[in-house]
C-alpha positions in Angstrom: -11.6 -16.5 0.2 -13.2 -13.3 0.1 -12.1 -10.5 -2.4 -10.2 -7.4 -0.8 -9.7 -3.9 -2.0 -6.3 -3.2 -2.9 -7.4 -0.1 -5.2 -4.5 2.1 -4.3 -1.0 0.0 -4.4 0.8 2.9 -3.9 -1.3 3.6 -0.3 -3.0 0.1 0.0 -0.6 -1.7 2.1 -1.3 1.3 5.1 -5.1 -0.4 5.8 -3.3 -3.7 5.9 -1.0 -2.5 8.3 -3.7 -1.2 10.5 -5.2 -4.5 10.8 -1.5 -5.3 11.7 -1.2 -3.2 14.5 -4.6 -3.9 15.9 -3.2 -7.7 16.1 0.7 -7.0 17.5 -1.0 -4.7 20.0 -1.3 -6.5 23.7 -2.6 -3.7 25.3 -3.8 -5.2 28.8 -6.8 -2.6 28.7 -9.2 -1.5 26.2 -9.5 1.3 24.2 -10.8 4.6 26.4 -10.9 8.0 27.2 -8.0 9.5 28.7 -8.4 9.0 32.8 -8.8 12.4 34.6 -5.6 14.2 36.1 -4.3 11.9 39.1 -1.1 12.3 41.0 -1.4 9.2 42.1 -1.2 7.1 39.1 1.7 5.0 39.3 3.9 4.0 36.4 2.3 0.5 35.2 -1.2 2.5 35.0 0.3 5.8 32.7 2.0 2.8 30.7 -1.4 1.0 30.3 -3.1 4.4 29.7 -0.4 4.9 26.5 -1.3 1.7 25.2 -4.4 2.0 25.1 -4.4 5.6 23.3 -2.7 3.4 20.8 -6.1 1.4 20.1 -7.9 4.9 19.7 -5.6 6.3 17.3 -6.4 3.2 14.7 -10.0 4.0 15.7 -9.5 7.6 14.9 -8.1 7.1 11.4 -11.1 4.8 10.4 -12.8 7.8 10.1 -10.1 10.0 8.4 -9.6 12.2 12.1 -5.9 12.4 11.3 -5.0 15.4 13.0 -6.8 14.2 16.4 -4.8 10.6 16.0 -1.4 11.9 15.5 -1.9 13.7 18.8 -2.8 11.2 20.7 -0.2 9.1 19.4 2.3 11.3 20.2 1.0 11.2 23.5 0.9 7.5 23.4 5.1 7.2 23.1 5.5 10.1 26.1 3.1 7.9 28.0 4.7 4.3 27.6 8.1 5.5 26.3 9.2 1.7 26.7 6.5 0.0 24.5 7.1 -0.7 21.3 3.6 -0.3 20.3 3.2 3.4 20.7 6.1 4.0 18.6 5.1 1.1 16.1 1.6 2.9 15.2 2.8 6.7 15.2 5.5 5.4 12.9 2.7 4.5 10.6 0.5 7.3 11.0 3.5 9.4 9.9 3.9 7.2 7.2 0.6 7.5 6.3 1.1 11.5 6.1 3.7 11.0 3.9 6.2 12.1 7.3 8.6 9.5 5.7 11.8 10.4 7.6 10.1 10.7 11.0 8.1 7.8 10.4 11.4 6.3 9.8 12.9 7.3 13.4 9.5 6.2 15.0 9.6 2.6 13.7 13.4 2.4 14.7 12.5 3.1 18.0 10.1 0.2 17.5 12.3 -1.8 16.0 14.9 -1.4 18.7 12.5 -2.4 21.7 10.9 -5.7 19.9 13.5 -6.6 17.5 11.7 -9.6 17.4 8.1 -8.2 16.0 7.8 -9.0 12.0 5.4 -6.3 11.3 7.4 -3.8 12.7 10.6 -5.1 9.8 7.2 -5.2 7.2 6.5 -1.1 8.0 9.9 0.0 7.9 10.6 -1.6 4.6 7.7 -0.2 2.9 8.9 3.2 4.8 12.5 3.0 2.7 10.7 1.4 -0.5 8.5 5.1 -0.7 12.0 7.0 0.3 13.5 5.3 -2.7 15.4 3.8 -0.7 15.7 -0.2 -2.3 18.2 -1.8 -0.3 17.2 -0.7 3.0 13.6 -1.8 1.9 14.8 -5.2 0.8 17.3 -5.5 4.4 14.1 -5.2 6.3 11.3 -7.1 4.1 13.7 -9.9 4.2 14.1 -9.8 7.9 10.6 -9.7 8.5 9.5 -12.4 6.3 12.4 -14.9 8.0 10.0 -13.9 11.2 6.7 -14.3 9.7 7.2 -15.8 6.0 3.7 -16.1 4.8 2.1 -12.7 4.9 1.2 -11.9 1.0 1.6 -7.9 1.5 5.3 -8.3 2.9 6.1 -10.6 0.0 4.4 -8.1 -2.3 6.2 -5.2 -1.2 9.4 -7.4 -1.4 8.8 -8.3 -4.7 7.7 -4.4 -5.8 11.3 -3.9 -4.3 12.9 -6.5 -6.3 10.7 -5.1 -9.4 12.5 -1.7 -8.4 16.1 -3.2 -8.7 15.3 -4.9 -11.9 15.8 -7.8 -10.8 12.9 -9.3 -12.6 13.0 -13.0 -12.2 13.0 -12.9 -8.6 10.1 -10.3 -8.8 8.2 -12.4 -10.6 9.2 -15.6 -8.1 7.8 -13.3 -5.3 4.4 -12.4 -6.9 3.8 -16.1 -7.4 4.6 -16.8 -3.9 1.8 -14.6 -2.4 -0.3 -15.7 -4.9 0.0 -19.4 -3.8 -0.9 -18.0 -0.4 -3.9 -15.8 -1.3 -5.3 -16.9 -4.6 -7.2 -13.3 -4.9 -4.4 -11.5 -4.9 -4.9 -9.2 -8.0 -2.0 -6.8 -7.7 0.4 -9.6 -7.6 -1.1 -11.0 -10.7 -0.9 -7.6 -12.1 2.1 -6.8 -11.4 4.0 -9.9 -13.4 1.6 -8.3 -16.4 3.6 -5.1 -15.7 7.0 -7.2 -16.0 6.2 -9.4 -18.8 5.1 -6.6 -21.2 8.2 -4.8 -20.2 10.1 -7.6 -21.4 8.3 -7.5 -24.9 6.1 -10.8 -23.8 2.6 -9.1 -24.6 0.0 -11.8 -24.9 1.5 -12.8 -21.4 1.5 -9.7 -20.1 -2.2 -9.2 -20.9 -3.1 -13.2 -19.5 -2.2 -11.6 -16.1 -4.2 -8.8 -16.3 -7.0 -10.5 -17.4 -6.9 -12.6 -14.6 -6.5 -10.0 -12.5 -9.8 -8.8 -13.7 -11.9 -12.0 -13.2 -10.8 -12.3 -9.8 -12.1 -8.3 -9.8 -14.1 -6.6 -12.3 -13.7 -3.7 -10.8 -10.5 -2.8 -10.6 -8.9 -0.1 -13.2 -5.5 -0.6 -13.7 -5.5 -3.7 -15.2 -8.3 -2.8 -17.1 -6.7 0.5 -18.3 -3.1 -1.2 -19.2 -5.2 -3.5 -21.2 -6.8 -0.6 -23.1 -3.8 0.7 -23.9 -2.4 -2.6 -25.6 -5.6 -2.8 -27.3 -4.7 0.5 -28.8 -1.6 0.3 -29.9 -2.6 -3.2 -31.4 -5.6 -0.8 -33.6 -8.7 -2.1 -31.6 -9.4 1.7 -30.8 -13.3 1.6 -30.1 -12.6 -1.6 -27.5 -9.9 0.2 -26.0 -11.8 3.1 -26.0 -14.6 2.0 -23.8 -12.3 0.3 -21.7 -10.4 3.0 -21.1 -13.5 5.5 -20.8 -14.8 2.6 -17.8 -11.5 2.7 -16.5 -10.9 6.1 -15.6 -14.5 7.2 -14.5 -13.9 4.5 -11.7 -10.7 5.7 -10.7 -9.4 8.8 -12.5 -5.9 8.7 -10.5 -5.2 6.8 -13.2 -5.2 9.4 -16.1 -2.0 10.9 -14.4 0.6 9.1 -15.8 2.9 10.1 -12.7 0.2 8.1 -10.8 0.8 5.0 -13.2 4.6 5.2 -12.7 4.4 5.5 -8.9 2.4 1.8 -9.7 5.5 0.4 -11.3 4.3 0.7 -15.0 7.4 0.5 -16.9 8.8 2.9 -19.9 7.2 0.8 -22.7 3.5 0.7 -21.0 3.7 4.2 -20.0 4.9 4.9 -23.7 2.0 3.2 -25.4 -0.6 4.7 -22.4 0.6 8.5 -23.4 -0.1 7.9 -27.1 -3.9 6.4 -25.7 -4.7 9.5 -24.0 -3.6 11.8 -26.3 -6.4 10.1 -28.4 -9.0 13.3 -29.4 -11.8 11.3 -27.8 -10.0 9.7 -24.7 -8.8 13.3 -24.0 -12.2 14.7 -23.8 -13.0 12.2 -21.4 -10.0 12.8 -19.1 -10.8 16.1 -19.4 -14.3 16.0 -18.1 -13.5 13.9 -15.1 -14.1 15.3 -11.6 -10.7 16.4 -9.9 -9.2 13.4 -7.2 -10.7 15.3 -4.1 -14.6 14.5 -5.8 -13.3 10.8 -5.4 -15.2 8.4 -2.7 -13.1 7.8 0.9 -12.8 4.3 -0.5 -10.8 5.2 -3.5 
């Protein structure tokens, strides 16, 4: 199975998604400019003409045009008012601008025309898991994995939710389960590191993060959360030059709000604060470029 890029877990699931929509939609055309003005367009054509405005927003956002894709998506839903797809996909892209509460209203409106489309459950639950809002999110992860059960990101972000309500041994149960279904799954992996070092299980906690890195070598945060272990353990030049490799790949992760947004519980984020206020560590936080240098990718 090939390796995917799940850098961001606090964004990643949105490219997923994506690929999502690009599946649930049926569009009966393709993807295509707008037609010309024409009185005599009848209904089933304008609704076909929303539809497929839908494929060029996801088009549109491979390349970052966000601005241009939320109008045409809003287009897209006055233009096939009845189709769950045009509200599906501009529910996303206001996710995706952080447009929680009318992402929220958009997916709804999806929700209530194909109550029967799993991805559309799998959106809105990630929508309330960024709102804070945990039981909503579980409600609707739930509902959409009894549709579709084996879709790794759905069971992720149920088990992130579970990980939110503390209620640990299920998280855990969850993170396994899309594991067994994608075996390079890293951020699940990861993620019962998180847990188990919360839980004062260290040499556990940094088994899954070492796995996590053999499946990718390139991936920061388990790289960085074993640095800071390695620290607080005294094996400050390792730790050092894992942490220095670390955070020039990704420097999100020298903000420690970042790491909590990631799930990284009070005794990590404890033992990571005492790491960067290391003299040396410092001086290379402080030299990284600002977030906006960062690649597209990242």
């Amino acid at each position: 199975m090939s390796k995917r890029n799940w850098a961001s877990r606090r964004n990643g699931w949105a490219g997923w998604f994506w690929g999502l929509a690009l599946a649930t939609l049926a569009s009966p055309v393709g993807a295509q400019a707008l037609l010309p003005y024409n009185p005599n367009l009848d209904a089933k054509q304008i609704e076909e003409q929303g539809l497929a405005l839908t494929e060029d927003v996801i088009q549109l956002l491979r390349f970052q045009q966000y601005d241009l894709a939320l109008t045409r998506a809003q287009l897209a839903t006055q233009l096939a008012p009845e189709r769950f797809q045009t509200w599906f996909v501009l529910g996303t892209l206001l996710l995706q601008k952080k447009e929680l509460d009318r992402g929220v209203a958009a997916l709804l409106k999806a929700q209530a025309l194909a109550p029967e489309e799993a991805g559309v459950y799998f959106t809105l639950g990630n929508a309330y898991f960024q709102k804070g809002d945990y039981a909503a999110a579980l409600a609707s992860l739930q509902s959409g994995l009894a549709k579709k059960p084996d879709t790794p990101p759905a069971l992720f972000d149920l088990a992130n939710t579970y990980f939110k309500l503390e209620n640990y041994g299920q998280a855990i149960e969850t993170y396994q389960q899309a594991v067994r279904l994608e075996a390079d799954f890293w951020p699940a992996i990861n993620n019962i590191g998180l847990i188990r070092y919360e839980q004062g299980d260290t040499e556990a906690a940094l088994e899954r993060w070492r796995q996590a890195l053999k499946i990718d070598p390139d991936q920061s945060e388990p790289q960085l959360a074993i640095a800071a272990v390695l620290y607080k353990q005294g094996e400050k030049a390792e730790a050092l030059r894992l942490g220095e490799t670390a955070l020039k790949r990704d420097r999100r992760y020298a903000d420690l709000k970042f790491l909590e947004e990631n799930l990284w519980g009070k005794k990590l984020m404890a033992d990571t604060a005492v790491f960067f206020a290391d003299p040396a560590l410092k001086a290379i936080i402080e030299a990284l470029p600002p977030p906006e240098e960062e690649t597209a990718e990242n």
